[in-house]
LODREN-769986 format. One record per residue (C-alpha): residue number from 0; x, y, z. Coordinates in nm, 4 decimals, always signed. Layout:
// residues N
(node NUM; (X; Y; Z))
...
// end
This chain:
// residues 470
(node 0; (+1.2735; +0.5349; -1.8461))
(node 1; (+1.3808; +0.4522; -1.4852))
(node 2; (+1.3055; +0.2799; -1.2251))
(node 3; (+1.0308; +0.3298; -0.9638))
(node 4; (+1.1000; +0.3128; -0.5946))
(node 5; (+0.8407; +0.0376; -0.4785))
(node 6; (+0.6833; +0.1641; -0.1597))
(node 7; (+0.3709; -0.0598; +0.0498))
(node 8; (+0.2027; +0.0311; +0.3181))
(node 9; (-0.1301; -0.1375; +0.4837))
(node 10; (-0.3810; -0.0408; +0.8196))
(node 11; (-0.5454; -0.3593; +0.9998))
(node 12; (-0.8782; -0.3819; +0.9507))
(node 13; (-1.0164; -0.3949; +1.3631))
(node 14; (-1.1737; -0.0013; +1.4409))
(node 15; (-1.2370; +0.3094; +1.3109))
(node 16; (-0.9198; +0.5207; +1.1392))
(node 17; (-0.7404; +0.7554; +1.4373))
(node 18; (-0.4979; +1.0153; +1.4072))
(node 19; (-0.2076; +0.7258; +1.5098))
(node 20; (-0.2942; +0.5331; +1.1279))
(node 21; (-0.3164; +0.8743; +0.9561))
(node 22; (+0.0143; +1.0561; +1.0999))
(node 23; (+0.1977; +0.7182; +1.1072))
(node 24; (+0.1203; +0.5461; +0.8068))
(node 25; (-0.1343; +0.7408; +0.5839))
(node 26; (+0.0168; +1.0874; +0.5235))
(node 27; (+0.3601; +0.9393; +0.4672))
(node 28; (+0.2892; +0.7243; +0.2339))
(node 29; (+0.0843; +0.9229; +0.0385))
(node 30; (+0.3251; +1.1619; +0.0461))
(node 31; (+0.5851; +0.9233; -0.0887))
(node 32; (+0.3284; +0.7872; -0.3644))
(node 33; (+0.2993; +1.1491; -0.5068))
(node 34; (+0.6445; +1.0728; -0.6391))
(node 35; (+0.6767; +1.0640; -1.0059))
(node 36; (+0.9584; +0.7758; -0.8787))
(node 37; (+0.7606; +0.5728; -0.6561))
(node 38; (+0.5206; +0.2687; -0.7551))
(node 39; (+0.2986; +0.2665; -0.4750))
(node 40; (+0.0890; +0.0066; -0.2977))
(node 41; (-0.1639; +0.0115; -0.0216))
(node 42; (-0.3852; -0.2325; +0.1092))
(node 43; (-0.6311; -0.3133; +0.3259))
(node 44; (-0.4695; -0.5990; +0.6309))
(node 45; (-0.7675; -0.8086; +0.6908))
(node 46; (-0.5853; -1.1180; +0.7338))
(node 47; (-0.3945; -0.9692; +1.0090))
(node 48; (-0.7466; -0.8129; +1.1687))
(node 49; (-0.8203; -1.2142; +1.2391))
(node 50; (-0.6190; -1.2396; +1.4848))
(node 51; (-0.7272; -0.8958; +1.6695))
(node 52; (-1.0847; -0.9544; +1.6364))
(node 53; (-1.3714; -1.2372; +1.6029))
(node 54; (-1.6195; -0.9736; +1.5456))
(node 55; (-1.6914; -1.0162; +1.1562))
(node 56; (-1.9252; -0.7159; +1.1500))
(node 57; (-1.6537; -0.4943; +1.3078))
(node 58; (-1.3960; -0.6341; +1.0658))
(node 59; (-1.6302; -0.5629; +0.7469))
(node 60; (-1.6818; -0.1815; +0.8988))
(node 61; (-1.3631; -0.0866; +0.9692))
(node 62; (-1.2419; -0.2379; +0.6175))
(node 63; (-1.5109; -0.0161; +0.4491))
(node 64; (-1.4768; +0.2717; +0.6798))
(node 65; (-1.0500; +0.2835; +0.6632))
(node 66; (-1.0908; +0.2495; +0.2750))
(node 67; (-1.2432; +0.5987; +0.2699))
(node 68; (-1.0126; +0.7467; +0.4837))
(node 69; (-0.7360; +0.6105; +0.2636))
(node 70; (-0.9228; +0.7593; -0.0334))
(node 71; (-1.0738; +1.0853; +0.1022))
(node 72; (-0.6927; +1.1416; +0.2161))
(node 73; (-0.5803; +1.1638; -0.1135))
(node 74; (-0.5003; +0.8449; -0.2501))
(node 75; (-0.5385; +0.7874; -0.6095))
(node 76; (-0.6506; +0.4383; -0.7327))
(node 77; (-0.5659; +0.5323; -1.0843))
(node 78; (-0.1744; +0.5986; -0.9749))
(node 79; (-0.1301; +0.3557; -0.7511))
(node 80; (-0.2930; -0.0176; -0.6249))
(node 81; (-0.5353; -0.0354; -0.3923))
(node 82; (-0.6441; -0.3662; -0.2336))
(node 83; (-0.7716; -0.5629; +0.0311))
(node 84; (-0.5492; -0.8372; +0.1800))
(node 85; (-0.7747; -1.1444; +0.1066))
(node 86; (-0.8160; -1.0965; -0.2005))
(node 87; (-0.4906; -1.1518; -0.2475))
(node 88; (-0.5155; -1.5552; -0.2448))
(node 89; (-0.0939; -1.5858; -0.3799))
(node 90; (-0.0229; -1.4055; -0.0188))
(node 91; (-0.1101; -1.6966; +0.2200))
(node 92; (+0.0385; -1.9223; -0.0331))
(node 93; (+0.3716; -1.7134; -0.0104))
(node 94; (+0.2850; -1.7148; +0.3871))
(node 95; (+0.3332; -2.0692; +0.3923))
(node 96; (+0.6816; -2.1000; +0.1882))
(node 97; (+0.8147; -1.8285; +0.4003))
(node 98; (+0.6800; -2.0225; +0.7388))
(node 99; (+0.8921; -2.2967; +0.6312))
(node 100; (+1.2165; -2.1560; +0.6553))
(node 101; (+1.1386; -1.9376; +0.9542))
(node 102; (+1.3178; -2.0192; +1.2709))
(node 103; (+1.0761; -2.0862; +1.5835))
(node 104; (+1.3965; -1.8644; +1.7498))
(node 105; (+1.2985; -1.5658; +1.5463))
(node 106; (+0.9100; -1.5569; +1.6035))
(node 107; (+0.9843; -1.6306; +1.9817))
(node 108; (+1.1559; -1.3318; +1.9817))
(node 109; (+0.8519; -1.1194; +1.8365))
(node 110; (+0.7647; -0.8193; +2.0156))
(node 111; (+0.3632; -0.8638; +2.0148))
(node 112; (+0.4163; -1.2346; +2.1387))
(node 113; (+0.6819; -1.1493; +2.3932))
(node 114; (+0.4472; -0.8945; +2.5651))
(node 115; (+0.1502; -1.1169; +2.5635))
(node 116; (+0.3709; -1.3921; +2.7272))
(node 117; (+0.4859; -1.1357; +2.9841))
(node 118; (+0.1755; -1.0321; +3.0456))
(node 119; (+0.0213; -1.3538; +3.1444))
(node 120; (+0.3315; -1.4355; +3.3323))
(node 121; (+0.2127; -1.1354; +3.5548))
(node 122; (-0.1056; -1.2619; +3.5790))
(node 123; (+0.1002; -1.5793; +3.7311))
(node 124; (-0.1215; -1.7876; +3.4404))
(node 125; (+0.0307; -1.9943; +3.1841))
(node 126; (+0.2739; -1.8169; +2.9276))
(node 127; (+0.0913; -1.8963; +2.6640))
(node 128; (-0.2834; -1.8637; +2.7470))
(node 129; (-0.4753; -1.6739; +2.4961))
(node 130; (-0.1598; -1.6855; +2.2702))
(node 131; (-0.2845; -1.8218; +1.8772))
(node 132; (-0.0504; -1.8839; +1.6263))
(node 133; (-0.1732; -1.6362; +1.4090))
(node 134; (-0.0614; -1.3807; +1.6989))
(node 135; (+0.2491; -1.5746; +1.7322))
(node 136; (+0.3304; -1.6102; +1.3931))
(node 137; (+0.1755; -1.2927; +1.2322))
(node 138; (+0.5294; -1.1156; +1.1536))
(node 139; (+0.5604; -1.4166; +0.8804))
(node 140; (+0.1735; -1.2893; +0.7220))
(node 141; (+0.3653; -0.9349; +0.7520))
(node 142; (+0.6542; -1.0438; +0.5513))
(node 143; (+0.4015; -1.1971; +0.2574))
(node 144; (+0.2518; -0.8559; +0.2110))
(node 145; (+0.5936; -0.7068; +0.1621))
(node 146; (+0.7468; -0.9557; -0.0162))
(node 147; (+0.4920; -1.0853; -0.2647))
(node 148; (+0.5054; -0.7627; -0.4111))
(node 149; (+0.8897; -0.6750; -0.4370))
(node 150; (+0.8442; -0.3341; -0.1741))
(node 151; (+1.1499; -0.1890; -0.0890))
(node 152; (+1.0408; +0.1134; +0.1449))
(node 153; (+0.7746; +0.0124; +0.3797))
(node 154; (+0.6317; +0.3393; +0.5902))
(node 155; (+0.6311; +0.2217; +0.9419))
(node 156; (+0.5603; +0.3310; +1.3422))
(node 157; (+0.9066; +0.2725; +1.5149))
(node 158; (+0.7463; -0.0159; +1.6932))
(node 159; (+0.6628; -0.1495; +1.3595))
(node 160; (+1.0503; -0.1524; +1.2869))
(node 161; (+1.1267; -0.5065; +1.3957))
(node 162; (+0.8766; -0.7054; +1.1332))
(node 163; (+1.0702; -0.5253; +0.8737))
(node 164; (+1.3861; -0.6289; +0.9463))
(node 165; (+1.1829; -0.9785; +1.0212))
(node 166; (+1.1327; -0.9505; +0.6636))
(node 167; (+1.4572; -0.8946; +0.5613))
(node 168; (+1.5751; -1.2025; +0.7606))
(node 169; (+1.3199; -1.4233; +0.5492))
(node 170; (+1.3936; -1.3159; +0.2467))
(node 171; (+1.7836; -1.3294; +0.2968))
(node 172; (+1.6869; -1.6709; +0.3944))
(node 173; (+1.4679; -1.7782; +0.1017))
(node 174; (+1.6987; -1.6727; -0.1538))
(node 175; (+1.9870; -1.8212; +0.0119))
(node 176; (+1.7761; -2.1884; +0.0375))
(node 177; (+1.6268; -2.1612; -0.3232))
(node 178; (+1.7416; -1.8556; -0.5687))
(node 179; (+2.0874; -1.9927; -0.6915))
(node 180; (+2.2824; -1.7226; -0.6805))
(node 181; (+1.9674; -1.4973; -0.7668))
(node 182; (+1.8075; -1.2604; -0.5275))
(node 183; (+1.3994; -1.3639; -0.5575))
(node 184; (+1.2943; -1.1881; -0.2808))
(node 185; (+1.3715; -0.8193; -0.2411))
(node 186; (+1.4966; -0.6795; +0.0509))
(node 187; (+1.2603; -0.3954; +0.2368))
(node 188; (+1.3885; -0.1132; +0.4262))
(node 189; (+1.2113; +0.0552; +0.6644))
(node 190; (+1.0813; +0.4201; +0.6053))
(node 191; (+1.0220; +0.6048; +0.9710))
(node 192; (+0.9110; +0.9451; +1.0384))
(node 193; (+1.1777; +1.1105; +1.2297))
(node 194; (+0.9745; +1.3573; +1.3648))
(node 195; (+0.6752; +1.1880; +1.4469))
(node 196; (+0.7356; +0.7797; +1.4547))
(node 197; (+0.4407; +0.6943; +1.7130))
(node 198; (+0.1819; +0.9413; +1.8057))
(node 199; (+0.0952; +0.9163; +2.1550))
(node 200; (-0.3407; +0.9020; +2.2656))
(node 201; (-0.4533; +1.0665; +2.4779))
(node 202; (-0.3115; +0.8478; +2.8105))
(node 203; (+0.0388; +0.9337; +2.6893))
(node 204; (+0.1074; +0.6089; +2.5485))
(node 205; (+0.0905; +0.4345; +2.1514))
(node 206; (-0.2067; +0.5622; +2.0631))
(node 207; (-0.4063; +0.2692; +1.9953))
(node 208; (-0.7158; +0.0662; +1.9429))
(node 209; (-0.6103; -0.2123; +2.1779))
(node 210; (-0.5789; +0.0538; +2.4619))
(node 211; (-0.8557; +0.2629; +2.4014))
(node 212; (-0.6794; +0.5602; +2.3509))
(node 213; (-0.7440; +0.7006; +2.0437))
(node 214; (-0.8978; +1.0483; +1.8787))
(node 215; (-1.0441; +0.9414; +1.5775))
(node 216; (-0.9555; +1.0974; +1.2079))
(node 217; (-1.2869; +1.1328; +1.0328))
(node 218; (-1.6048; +0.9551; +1.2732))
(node 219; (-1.7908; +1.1924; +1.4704))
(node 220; (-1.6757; +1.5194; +1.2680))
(node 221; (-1.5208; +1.8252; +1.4466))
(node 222; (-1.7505; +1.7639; +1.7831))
(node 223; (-1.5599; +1.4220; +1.8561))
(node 224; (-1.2665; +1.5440; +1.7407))
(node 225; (-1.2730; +1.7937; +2.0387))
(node 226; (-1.4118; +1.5849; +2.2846))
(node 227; (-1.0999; +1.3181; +2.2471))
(node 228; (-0.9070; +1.5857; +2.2835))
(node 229; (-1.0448; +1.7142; +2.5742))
(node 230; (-1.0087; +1.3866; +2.7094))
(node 231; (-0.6278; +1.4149; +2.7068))
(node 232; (-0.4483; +1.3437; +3.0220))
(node 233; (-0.2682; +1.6664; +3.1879))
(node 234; (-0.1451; +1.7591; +3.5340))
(node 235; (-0.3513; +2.0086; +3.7953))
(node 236; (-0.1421; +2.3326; +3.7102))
(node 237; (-0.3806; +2.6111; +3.6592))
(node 238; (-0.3745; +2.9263; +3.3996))
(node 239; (-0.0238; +3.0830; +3.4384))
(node 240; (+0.1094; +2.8220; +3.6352))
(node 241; (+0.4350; +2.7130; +3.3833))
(node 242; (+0.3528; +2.3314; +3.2656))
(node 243; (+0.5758; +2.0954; +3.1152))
(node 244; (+0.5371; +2.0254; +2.7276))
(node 245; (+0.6790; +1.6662; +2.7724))
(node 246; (+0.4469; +1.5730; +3.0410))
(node 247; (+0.1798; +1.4086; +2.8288))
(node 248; (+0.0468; +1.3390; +2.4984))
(node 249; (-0.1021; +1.7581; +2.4176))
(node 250; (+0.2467; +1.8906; +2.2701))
(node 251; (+0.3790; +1.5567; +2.0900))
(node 252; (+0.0255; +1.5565; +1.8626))
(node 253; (+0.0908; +1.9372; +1.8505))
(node 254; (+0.3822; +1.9348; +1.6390))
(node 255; (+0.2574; +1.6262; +1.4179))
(node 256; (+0.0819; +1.8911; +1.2744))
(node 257; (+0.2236; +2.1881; +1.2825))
(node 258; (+0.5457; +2.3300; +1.1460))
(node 259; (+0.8917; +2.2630; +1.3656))
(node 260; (+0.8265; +2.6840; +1.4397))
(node 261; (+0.4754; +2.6432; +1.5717))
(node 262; (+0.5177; +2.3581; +1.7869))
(node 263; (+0.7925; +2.5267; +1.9361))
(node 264; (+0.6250; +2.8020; +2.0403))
(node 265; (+0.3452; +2.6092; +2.1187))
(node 266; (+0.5807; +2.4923; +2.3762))
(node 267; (+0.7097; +2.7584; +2.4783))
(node 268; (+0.3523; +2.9356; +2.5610))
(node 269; (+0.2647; +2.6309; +2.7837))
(node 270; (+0.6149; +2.6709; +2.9734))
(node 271; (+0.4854; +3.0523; +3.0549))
(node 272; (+0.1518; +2.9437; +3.1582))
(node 273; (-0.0770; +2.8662; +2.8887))
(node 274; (-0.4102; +2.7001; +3.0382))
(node 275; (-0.5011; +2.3464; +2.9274))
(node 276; (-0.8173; +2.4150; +2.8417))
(node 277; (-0.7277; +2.6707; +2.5926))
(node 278; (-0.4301; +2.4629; +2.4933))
(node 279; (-0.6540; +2.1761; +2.4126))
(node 280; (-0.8967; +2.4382; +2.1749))
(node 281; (-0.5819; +2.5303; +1.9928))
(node 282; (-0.4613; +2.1836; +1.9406))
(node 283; (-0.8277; +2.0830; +1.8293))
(node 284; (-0.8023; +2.4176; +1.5606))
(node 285; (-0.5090; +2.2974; +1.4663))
(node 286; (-0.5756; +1.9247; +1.3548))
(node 287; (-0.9047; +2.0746; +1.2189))
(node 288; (-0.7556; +2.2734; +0.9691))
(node 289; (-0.5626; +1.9750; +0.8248))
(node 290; (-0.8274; +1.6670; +0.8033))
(node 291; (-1.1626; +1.9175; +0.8033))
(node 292; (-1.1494; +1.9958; +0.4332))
(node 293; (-1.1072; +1.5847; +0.3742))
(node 294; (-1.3943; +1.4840; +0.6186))
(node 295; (-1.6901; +1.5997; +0.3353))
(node 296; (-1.5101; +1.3287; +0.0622))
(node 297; (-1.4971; +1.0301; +0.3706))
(node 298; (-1.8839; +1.1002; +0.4640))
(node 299; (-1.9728; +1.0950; +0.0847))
(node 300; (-1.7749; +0.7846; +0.0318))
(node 301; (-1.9259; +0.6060; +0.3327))
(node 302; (-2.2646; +0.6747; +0.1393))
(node 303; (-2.1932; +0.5029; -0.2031))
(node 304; (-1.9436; +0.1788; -0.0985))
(node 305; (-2.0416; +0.0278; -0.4223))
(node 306; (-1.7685; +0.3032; -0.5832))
(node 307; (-1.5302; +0.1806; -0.2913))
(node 308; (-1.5870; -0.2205; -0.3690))
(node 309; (-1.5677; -0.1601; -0.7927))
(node 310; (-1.2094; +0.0794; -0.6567))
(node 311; (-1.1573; -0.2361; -0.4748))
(node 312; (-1.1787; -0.4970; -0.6857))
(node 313; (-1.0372; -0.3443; -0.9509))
(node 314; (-0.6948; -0.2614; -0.7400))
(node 315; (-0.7093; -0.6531; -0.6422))
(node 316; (-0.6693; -0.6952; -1.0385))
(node 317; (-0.3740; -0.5106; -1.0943))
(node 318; (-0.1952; -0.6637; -0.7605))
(node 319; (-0.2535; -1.0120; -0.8679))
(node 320; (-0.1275; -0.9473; -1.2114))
(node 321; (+0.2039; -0.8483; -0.9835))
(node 322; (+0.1496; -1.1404; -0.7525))
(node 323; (+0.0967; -1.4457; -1.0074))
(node 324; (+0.4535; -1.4308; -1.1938))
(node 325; (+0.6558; -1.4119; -0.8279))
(node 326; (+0.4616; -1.6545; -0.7221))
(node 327; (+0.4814; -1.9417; -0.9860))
(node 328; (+0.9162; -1.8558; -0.9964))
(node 329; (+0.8663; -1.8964; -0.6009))
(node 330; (+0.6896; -2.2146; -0.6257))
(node 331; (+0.9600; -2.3512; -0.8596))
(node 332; (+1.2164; -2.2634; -0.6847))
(node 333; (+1.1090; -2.4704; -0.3653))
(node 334; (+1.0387; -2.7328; -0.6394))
(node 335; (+0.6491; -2.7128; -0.6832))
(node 336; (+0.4823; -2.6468; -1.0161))
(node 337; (+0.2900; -2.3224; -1.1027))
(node 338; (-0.0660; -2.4091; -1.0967))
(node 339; (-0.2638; -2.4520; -1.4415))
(node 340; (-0.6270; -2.5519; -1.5727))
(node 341; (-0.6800; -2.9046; -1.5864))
(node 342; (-0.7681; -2.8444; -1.9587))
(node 343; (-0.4284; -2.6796; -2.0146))
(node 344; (-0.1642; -2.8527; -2.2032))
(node 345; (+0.1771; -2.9342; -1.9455))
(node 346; (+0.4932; -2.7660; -2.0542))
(node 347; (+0.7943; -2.7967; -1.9503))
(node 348; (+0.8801; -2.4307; -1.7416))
(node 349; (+1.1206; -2.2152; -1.8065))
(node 350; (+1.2958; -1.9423; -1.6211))
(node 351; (+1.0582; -1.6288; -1.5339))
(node 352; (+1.1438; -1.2917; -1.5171))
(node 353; (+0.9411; -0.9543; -1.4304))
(node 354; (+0.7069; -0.8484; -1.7496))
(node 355; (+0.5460; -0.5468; -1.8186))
(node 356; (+0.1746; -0.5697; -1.7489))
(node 357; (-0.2011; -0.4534; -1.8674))
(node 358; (-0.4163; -0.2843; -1.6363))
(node 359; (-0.8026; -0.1595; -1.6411))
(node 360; (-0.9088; +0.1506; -1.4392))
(node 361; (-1.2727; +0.3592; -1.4984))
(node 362; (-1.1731; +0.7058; -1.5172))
(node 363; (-1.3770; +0.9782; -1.3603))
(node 364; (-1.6131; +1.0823; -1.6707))
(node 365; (-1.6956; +0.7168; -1.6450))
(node 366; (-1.4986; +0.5416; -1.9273))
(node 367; (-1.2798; +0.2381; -1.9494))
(node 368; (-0.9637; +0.2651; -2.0349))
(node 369; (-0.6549; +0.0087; -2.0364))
(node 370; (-0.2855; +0.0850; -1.9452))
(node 371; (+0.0480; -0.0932; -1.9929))
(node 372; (+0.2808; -0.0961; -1.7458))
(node 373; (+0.6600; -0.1412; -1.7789))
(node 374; (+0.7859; -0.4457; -1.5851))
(node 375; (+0.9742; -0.1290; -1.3677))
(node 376; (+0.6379; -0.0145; -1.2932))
(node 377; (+0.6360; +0.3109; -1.5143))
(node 378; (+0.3499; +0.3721; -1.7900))
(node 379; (+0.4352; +0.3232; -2.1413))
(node 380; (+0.1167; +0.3123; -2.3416))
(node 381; (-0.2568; +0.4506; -2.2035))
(node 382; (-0.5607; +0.3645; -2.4062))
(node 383; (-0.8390; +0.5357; -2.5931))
(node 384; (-1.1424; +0.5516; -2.3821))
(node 385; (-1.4321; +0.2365; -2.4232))
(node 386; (-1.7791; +0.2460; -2.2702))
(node 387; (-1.7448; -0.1222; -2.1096))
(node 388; (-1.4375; -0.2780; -1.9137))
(node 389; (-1.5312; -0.5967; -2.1209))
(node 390; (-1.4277; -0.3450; -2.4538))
(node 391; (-1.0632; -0.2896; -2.3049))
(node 392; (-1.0856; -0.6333; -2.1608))
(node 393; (-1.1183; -0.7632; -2.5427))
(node 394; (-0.8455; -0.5487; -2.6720))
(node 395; (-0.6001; -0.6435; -2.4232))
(node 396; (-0.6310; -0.9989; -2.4819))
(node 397; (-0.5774; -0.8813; -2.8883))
(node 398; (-0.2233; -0.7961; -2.8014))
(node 399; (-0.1415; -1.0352; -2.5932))
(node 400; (-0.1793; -1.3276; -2.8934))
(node 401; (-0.0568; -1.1052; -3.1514))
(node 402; (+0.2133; -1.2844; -3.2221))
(node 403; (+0.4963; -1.0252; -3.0259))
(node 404; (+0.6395; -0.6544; -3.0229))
(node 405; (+0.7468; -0.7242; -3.3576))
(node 406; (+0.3967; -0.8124; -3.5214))
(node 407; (+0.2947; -0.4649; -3.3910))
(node 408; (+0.5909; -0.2594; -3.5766))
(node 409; (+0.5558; -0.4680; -3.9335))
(node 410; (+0.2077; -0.4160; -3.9069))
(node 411; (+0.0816; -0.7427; -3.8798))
(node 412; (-0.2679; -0.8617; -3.7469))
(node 413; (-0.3699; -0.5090; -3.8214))
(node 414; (-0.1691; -0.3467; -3.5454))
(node 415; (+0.1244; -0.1082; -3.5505))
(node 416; (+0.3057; +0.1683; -3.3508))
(node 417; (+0.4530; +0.4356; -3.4627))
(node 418; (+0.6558; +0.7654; -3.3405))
(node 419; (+0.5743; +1.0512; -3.4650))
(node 420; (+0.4096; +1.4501; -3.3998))
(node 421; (+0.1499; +1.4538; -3.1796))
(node 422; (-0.0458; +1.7103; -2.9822))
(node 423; (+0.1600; +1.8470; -2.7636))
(node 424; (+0.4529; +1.7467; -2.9271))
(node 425; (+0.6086; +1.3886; -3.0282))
(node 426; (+0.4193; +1.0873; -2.9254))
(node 427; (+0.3963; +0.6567; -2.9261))
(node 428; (+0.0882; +0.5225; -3.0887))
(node 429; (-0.0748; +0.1809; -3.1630))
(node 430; (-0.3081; +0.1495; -3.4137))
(node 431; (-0.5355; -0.1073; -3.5732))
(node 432; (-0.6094; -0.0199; -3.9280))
(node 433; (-0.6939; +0.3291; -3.8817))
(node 434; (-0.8093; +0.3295; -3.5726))
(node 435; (-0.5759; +0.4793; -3.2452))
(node 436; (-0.5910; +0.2438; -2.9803))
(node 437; (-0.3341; +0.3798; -2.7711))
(node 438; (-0.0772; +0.6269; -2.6927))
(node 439; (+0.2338; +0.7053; -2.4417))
(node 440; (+0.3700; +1.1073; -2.4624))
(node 441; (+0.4263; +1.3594; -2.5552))
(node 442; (+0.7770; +1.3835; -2.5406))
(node 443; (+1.0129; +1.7061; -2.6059))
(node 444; (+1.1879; +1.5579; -2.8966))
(node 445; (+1.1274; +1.2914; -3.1667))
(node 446; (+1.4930; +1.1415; -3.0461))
(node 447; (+1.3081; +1.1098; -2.7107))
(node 448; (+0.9975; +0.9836; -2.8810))
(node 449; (+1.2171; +0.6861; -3.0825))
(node 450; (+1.3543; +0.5575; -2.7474))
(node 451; (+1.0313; +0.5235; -2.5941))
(node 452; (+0.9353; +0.3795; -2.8980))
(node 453; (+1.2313; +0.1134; -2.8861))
(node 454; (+1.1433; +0.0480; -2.4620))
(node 455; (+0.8056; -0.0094; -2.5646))
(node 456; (+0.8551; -0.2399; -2.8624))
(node 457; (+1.0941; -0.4506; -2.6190))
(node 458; (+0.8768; -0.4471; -2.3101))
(node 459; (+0.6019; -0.5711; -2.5322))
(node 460; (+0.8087; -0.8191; -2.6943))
(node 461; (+0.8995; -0.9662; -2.3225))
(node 462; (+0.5534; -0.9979; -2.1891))
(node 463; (+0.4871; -1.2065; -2.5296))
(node 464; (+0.7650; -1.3962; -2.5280))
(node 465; (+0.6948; -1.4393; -2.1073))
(node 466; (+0.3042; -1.5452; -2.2014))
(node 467; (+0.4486; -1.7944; -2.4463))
(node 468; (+0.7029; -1.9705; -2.2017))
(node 469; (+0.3632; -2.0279; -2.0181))
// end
């Protein structure tokens, strides 16, 4: 089984999703995560929304309210993780080892901090009025949520652009400082829509919260989708008057969504004269027909949070389950000790590596079920359904202290997996007694059922042995 491409991608937590989050960072990523090849993570930047906003009631809303857009857009919780930032705790932990070998050159040269310093220079106040260091040092926070979790494509605005290769700089950094010759911290790459890298509002420029500017995705429904629109800023050139496509923000949110044909002619009709006003109907109709049939899924989800928390909470699992083992080989490396219980015995630690992992999800008819993951990412064994998560809970802590891969094949402790026909064709199962617990297939071929058999057995084997090292 190969490798997944690792792709993250998070929206700060300060206002109500636009059409800037969903054409710059939403669609393409979700696009990327439908991928067979991508492992895909998403989360929700509330750290980062501290240093926008000391409204906690607005950061709590837009949390909830961006969560359903994430979700009514298409995202799958079962395929990918979903999370929120802080409740992440091994991210401001990695923020911290990362601040220390950042150069105060570097963050100086920070595009959010350089503008707010020119900007009270203009004001002839103090460069640094106003300026935190959470706004100055906020690229380093950025960094953490890329890095903790080993991303490699990141789906950014072109402004975003810089905190990636930030990241890069870090990490080149880290591992030259600490990983002997090894490369802990993967390098990200940035992922930007040619076509449409930053969608303008409706004054022409970023659209964004901080300048009012924004036509929102979901709030409102059709009606405010319209009236933002008719809000956009045009020239005085009347019906059949020819008007330059360029000259504001109408034609540029045109073609981010519409085909590379439409949007050309699109321009081409305002070049012979096409009126604003109608202009603006057409571009309304024309976002409509994208985001309308997801609005109905975002207003039901704003009704029952509770399903968005349990989603929640239960994508903060399988990220820390990532987090935890980068995190202890990170703290070693800078010569600090993994924490432990106070009750649990101190061992000596030994080299970690990426294991395969166990996940819980509650599948849509309501059942539990537990998955193992490959250390790669990719699925190797899903479980029978259980009523309770404490049920796959249980079972998952059964094969973790069963003794390794090996105790599983001989049949020992009850458990043992086996190749062989299947529905559907040839198929992995573990079994306890008589009783399937779990399954990975079908596959075309019982040759191609024995290897997955053998990747399985080792991955298995590695988590044990990993779990055992401490």
């Amino acid at each position: 089984m190969s490798a997944r491409t690792r792709v993250l991608t998070g929206i700060t937590t300060t206002g109500t999703p636009h059409l800037g989050n969903y054409v710059g960072a939403i669609r393409p990523a979700l696009r990327m995560a439908r991928d067979a090849g991508t492992d895909a993570f998403f989360f929700l930047a509330d750290y980062h929304a501290l240093i926008k906003c000391d409204d906690p009631e607005r950061v709590a809303g837009s949390r909830m309210q961006i969560a359903c857009a994430w979700l009514a857009c298409g995202l799958d919780p079962q395929r990918v993780t979903f999370y929120r930032q802080s409740d992440i705790p091994e991210i401001p932990e990695l923020t911290w080892l990362l601040t220390c070998v950042t150069a105060k050159g570097l963050m100086n040269r920070a595009h959010a901090y350089k503008a707010a310093v020119d900007a009270n220079t203009a004001r002839g106040e103090d460069a640094d009025t106003g300026i935190t260091l959470g706004l100055y040092s906020y690229p380093v926070l950025m960094a953490a949520d890329i890095l903790m979790f080993g991303a490699q494509r990141v789906p950014v605005g072109r402004d975003q652009v810089q905190h990636i290769e930030m990241a890069r700089d870090l990490a080149q950094r880290f591992n030259h400082l600490y990983g002997a010759g090894e490369d802990l911290l993967t390098l990200p790459e940035a992922v930007v829509d040619e076509d449409v890298a930053t969608l303008p509002g409706l004054d022409g420029r970023k659209m964004s919260k901080s300048y009012d500017n924004t036509i929102p995705l979901f709030a409102g429904g059709p009606r405010a989708l319209e009236d933002a629109i008719a809000r956009i800023v045009t020239d005085s050139r009347r019906p059949g008057e020819p008007k330059d496509p360029d000259s504001n923000a109408l034609c540029a949110i045109y073609r981010a969504f519409a085909t590379r044909e439409q949007g050309d002619a699109f321009a081409a009709e305002l070049r012979a004269g096409l009126a604003w006003g109608e202009a603006k109907r057409r571009l309304a109709a024309q976002i409509e027909a994208e985001i309308g049939p997801m609005r109905k899924r975002y207003d039901m989800l704003t009704v029952h949070s509770d399903q968005v928390e349990e989603i929640l909470l239960e994508g903060a699992g399988k990220a820390r389950e990532q987090a935890r083992p980068l995190l202890d080989t990170l703290r070693r490396a800078v010569g600090l000790r993994a924490p432990r219980p106070a009750s649990a015995p101190v061992m000596r630690p030994g080299p970690s590596v990426l294991v395969g992992r166990f996940v819980t999800f509650r599948a849509k008819d309501g059942h539990f079920h537990f998955r193992f993951l490959g250390a790669d990412g990719a699925d190797l064994l899903l479980s029978v359904p259980f009523d309770t998560p404490q049920q796959a809970g249980n079972w998952i802590g059964v094969l973790d202290k069963a003794g390794g891969a090996s105790s599983f094949v001989w049949g020992r402790q009850g458990l043992h997996l086996e190749a062989g026909e299947h529905v559907g064709g040839h198929a992995c199962a573990l079994w306890y007694g008589d009783e399937r617990l779990a399954e990975s297939g079908p596959f075309a071929s019982a040759e191609d059922c024995e290897a997955a058999l053998r990747h399985l057995v080792a991955e298995l084997e590695a988590r044990w042995r990993s779990l055992q090292a401490g």
